[in-house]
C-alpha positions in Angstrom: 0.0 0.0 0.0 1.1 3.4 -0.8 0.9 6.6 1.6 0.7 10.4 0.9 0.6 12.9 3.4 -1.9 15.8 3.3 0.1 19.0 3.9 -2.0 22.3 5.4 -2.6 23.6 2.0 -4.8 20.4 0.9 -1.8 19.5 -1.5 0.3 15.8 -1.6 2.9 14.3 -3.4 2.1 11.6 -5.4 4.0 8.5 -5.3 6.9 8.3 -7.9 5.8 4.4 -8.1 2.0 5.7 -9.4 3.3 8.7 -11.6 5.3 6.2 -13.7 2.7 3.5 -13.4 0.2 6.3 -14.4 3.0 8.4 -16.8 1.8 11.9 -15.1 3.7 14.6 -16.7 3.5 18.2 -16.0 0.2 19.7 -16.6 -2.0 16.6 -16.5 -5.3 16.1 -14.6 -6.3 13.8 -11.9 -10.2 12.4 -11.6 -11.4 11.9 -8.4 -14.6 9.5 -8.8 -16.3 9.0 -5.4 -18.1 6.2 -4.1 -20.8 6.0 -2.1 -19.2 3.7 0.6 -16.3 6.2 1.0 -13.9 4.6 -1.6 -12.2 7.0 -3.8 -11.1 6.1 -7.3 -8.3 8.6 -9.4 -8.2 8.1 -13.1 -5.5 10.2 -14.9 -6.3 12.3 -17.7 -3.5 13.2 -20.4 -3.2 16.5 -21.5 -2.9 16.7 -25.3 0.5 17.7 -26.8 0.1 20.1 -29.4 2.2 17.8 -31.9 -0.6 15.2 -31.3 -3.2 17.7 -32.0 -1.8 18.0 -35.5 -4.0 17.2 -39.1 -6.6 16.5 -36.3 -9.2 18.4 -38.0 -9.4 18.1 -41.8 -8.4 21.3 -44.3 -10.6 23.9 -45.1 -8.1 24.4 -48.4 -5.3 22.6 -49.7 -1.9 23.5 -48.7 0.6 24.6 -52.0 3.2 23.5 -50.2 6.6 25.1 -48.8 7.8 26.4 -51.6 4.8 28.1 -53.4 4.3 29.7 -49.4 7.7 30.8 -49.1 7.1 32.5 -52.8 4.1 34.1 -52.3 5.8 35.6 -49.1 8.7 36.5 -50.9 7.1 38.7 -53.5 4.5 40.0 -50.5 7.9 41.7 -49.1 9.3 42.6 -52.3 6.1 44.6 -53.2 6.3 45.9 -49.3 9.9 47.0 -49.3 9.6 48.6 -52.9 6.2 50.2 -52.2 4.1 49.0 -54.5 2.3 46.9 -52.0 1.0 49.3 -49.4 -2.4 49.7 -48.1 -4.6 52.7 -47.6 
């Protein structure tokens, strides 16, 4: 069995041998699910990492790729730096 000690501010530590079993990191949540007969169950919840986030949600245009963007950029400053590109 595992102990944690509740210090004044209602905070613990939780056991090194659960955060691995569990892999808490940084930022991620804890459930506490209550049962009626006083037992308490914790369920982690993983906080999403932005890479994992990524081409989650599907395009709302085609991307033209690096170079086309890095074109398109490249004559956006050209036009900016030579003036013909300002607004009003």
């Amino acid at each position: 069995m595992l102990r944690a000690r509740l210090t004044s501010k209602g905070q613990i530590t939780i056991p090194v041998i659960v955060r691995r079993k569990l892999n808490l990191q940084p930022g991620d949540e804890l459930v506490f699910d209550l049962g009626p007969d006083g037992e308490v169950k914790v369920r982690a919840l993983k906080r999403k990492r932005l890479t994992e986030l990524y081409a989650s949600l599907p395009p709302k245009r085609p991307y033209p790729g690096k170079t086309e963007v890095r074109e398109e950029v490249a004559t956006g400053l050209a036009r900016q730096i030579l003036g013909k590109g300002k607004e009003t």
